[in-house]
Each structure stands twice: as C-alpha cells, then as structure tokens.
N, C-alpha and C positions, 0 to 999 in steps of 0.2 A: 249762444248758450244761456241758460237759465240760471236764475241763482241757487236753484235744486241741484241743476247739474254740475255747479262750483264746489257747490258743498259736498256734495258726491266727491269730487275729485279730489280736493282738502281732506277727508276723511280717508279716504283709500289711502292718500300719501304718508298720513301719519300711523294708518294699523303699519302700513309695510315698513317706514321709521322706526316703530316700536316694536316690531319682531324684527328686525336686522341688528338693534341695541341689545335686543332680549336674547339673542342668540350670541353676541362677542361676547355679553356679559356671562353666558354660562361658559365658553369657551374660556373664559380669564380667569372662572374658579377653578374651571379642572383644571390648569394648569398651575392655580393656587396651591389647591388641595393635593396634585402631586409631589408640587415643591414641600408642603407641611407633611405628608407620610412619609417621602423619602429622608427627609432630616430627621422623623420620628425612628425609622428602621435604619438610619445610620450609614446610607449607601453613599459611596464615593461619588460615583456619579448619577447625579439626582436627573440629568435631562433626558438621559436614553427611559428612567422612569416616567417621570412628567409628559414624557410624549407616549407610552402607553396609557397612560391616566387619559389624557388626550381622546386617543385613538378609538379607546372602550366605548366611550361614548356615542359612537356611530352602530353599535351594535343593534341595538331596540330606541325604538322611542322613552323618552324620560331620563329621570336620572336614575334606576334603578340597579342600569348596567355601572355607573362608576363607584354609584353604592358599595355594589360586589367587588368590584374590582379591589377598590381600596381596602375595604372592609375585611377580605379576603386576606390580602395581601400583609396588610398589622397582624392580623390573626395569625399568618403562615409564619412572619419571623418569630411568633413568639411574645408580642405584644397585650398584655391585656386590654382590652377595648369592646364595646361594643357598638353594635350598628348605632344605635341612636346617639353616641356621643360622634360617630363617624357623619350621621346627619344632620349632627347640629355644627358639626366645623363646618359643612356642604352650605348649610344657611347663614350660616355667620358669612362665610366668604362668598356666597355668591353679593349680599347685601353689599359688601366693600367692594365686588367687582363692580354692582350697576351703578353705587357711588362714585368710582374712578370714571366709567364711559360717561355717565350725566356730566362732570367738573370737567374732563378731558373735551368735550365737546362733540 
C-alpha cells in the first residue's frame, strides 16, 4: 500500500466515525427533547412518549419530521409555543447530546 492509499483509508474511517457519532447524537436529543415536551404537557408516562418522539424520526430524512411531531403535539395539549422556540430547544439539546457522546467516548 501506498501512503495515498493509508490516507484513503484514515479518512473513510473517520467520515464513518463521525456519522455513527452524528447519528447517536441526534438519536439522544429526541429522546431529550421527548423527555422535555412530555414534562412540559404533564404526561405520566413520558417513555411510551419519548419513544414516539424517537420513532417520528424514521419518517423523512432530517429533523423536520420530529419538528412536527413535538411541535404539534405542545400545540395539541394546549401549549403556547412555537416552532422556532421548539427549534431552538432541538439545538440546544442536540449540542449537549454531541457533548455527552464526544466526553463519553
């Protein structure tokens, strides 16, 4: 092997490293983010929600779908809120999830 071809394979290893980090970390905000709406709407049991919050996400590419989901969902109990304050909790906590996986190791 070459040290073209090393470098190749150091680089591949690390996109795939940092899209396996990049995807726990979005999966550890919706699950954030459902534990933060379900305590905002007051539900007993917050996990059977959090794992809907979870689940949306497999719908469409992006976060668009857990957008709705949530965003929906404050709206429907009655909540005043809107998207962009539901987007900014989405960035706030996705930034604490890739905190937690980066110190976690």
């Amino acid at each position: 092997m070459t040290t073209f071809d090393d470098r190749e394979k150091g680089f591949e290893r690390k996109f795939a490293l940092d899209a396996e980090q990049e995807f726990k970390a979005s999966a550890r905000r919706n699950r954030m983010l459902g534990e933060w709406a379900a305590g905002l709407m007051g539900l007993e049991s917050p996990e059977e929600y959090v794992r809907a919050v979870v689940k949306s996400d497999f719908e469409q590419p992006g976060d668009e779908d857990v957008l709705r989901k949530v965003f929906g969902d404050l709206k429907g109990s009655g909540l005043e809120t809107t998207e962009g304050e539901v987007r900014m909790k989405m960035d706030e906590l996705l930034a604490q999830a890739r905190e937690q996986i980066k110190t976690a190791g």
